[in-house]
N, C-alpha and C positions, 0 to 999 in steps of 0.2 A: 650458185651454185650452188650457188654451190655447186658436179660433185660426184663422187661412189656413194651409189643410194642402194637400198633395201628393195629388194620385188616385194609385189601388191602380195595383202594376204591371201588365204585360198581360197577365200569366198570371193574375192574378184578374182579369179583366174579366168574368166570367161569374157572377152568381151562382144555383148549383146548389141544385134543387130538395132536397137532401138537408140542406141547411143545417142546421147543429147549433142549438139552441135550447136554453133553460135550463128546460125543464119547459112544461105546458100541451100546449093540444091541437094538431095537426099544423095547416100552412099547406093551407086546404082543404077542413076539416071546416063543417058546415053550421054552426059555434055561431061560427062566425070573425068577429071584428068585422069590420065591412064587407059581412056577407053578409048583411043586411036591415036593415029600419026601424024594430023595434019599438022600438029603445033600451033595449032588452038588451044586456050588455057582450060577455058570449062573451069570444072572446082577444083579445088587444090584445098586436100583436106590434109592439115595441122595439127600436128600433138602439140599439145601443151602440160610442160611437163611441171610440179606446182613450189616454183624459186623463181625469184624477180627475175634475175638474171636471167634463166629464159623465157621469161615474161618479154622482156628486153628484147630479143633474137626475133621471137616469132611477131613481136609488134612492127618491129622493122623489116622483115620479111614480108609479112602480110601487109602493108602499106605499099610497100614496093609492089609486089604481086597484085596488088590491085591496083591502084594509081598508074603504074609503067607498064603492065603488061594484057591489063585488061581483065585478071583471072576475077571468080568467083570463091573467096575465101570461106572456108568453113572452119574455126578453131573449136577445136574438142580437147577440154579440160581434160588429161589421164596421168594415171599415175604412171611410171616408166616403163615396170612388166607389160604393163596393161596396153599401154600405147602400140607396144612391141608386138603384140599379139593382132593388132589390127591390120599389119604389114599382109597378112595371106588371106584375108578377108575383105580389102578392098578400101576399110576403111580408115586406114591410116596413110598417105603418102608420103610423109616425113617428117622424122626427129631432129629436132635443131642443134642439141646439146647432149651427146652422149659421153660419158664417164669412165667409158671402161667395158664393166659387164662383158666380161670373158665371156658367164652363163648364158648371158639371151645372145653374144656373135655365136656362141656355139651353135645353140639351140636353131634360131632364124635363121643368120646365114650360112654359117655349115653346115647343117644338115637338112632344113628344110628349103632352105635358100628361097625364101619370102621377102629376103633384105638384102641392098647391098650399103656398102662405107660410099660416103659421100664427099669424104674426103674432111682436112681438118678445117674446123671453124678460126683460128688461129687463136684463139684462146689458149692459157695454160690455166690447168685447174690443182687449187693447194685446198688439201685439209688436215683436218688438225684441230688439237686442244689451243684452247684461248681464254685468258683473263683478260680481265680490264683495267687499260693503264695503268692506274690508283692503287692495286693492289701488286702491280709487275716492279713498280717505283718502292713500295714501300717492304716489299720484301723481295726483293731481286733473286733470289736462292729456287723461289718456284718457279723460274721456268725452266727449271730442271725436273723431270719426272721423280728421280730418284727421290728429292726433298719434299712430295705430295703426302705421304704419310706423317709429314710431319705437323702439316696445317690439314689434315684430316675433318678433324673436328668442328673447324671454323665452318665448311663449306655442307655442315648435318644441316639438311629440313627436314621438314613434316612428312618427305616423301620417300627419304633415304634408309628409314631402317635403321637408323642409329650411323650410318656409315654416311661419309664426305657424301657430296652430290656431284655427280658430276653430267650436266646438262647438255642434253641431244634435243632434234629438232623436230620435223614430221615424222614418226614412225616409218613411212616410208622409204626415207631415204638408207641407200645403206651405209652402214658403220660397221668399224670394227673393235669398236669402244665399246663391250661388254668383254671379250676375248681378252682385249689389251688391260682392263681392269685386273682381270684374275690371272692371263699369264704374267701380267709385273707385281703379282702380289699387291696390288695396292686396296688401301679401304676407302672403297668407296662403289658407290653404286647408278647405274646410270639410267636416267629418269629423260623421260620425254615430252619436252615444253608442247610438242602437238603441231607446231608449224613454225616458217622460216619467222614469220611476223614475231609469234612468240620468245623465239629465241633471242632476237632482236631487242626486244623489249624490256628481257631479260639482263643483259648485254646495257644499253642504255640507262638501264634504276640503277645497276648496279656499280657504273662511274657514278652517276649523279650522287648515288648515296653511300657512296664507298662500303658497298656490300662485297661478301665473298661470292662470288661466281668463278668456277672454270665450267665452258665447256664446248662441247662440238663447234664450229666454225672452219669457213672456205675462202678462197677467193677462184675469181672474179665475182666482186659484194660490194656493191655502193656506200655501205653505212659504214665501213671500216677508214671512209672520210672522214666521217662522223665523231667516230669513236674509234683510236688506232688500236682493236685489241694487239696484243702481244701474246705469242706464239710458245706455246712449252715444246721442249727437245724432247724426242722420246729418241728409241735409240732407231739408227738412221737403216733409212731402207735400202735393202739389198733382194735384186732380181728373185723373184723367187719366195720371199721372206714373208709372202699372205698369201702364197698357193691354199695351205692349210688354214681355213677361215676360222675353225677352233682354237688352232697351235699360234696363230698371230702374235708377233709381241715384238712387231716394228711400225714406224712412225706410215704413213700414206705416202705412194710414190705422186710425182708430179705427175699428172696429166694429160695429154697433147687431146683435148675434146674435140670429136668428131660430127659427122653429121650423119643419118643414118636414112635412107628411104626404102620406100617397098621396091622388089624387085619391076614390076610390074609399070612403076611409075618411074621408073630411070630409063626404062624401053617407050614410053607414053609419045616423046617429040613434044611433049608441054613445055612452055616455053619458062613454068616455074620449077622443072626439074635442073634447067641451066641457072636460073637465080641461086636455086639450093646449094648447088655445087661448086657455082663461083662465091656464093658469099662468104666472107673470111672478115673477120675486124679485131682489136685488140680488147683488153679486159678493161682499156679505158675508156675505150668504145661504147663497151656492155653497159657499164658501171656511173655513165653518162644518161644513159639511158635510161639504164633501173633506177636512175635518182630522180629525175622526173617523173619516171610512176609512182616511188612508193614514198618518195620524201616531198616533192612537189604538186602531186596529189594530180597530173595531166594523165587523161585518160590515152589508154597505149594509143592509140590512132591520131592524137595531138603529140607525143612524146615521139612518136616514129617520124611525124609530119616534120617536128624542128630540126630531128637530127638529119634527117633523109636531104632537108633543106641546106642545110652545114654542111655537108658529105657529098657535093655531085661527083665530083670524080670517082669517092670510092661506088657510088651505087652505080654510077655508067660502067664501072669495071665488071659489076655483076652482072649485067646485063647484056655488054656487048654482044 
């Protein structure tokens, strides 16, 4: 998850009709799910939005969808503005893993009403600052926000400015961890490792070599098997208390992640807008999953095959 992620910059605000896709037939063809009632699958086009975790969702999803119901899968890699944008254009039929994002329910389904909720994937989604064990053991006092300026120093690189670092993931996703830096006064400055991979990796040297790292991290996240980060207190969220994305300067509320499709394809009778809507699974589920992709190195379509295989009863539940 990860997660509350960042809309796409303003140079992707448009998503173009040429969009690349993983196979299946074009956004437009008469066999496109959503382009009748019979409850024939046709294609069932897939965001994919760019975190194992729902890596994990739509490999299991599209296995199912293809394997049990016959559909023609099409997954298109997008960033989560982006994907969201496809809903009134025909080419997006559904979001597996959504975070939140007041701005795009406002924008799609309240007002344009391109999208509806699809109900919860039964996930619960955390974010939050994270060190690594090694450093949570040896100075127990930082995972307290308040004591961050204290070990400031430790956590300067090459990329901080002179100030603490405190490490975020894709650019994409959103955070509220430049706001929370300056509204809690602390030094330090927040840098963007580029991807979940990266973050990861970060995360990982930084046990191995008992380096200082704090930073951005979520759950539902397979590696935090791996590696147990440990979690800083910032001060706790109350209703209300990230309306103002400037004035921020409380911890991330938990989650209830949902799933999100175009309006167009909840009215389709495709028999994968009923998968969509029944599929629900736990963050051990996920995190089973995204461990086979990204630590077992099984391509999503063998990682969906074992678990799908493990799982009959819950995927005849989705399907019934």
């Amino acid at each position: 998850m990860a997660r509350h992620w960042r809309a796409g910059a303003a140079g992707l605000a448009v998503l173009g009709l040429t969009l690349t896709a993983c196979g299946g037939a074009k956004v437009g063809d008469s066999s496109a799910a959503g382009s009748g009632s019979s409850g024939k699958c046709g294609t069932f086009n897939l965001a994919v939005n760019p975190w194992v975790g729902y890596e994990a969702d739509a490999a299991v999803v599209a296995y199912v969808a293809q394997h049990n119901l016959g559909c023609t899968v099409t997954k298109k890699n997008l960033k989560e503005e982006i994907a969201w944008q496809g809903f009134g254009t025909g080419e997006v039929d559904a979001v597996l893993e959504n975070w939140g994002h007041p701005d795009l329910v406002k924008k799609y389904i309240d007002q344009q009403k391109t999208a509806v909720d699809a109900g919860p994937t039964g996930n619960k989604g955390i974010i939050g600052w994270y060190v690594p064990p090694w450093l949570a053991k040896a100075h127990p006092d930082i995972l307290d926000y308040k004591n961050l300026n204290k070990y400031a120093s430790k956590f300067k690189t090459s990329e901080s400015g002179g100030k603490g670092q405190l490490l975020d993931g894709d650019p994409s996703y959103v955070t509220n961890d430049e706001a929370l830096v300056k509204n809690l006064k602390l030094d330090f400055k927040v840098v963007y490792a580029g991807s979940e991979t990266a973050l990861i990796q970060a995360f990982r040297t930084a046990e191995k070599n008992k380096q200082w790292v704090i930073g951005y991290f979520y759950e539902p996240q397979w590696f935090l098997s791996e590696v147990p980060l440990k979690k800083v207190s910032l001060p706790a969220y109350k209703t209300g208390c990230d309306t103002d994305a400037a004035k921020v300067a409380c911890d991330y509320p938990v989650y209830n992640l949902n799933k999100v499709v175009s309006a167009k394809f909840a009215k389709s009778g495709s028999p994968a807008y009923n998968l969509v809507k029944n599929f629900t699974w736990t963050n051990d589920d996920q995190n089973e999953v995204a461990k086979y992709i990204a630590q077992d190195k099984l391509t999503d379509d063998a990682a969906a095959k074992k678990w799908v295989e493990a799982n009959k009863d819950k995927v005849d539940a989705w399907i019934k």
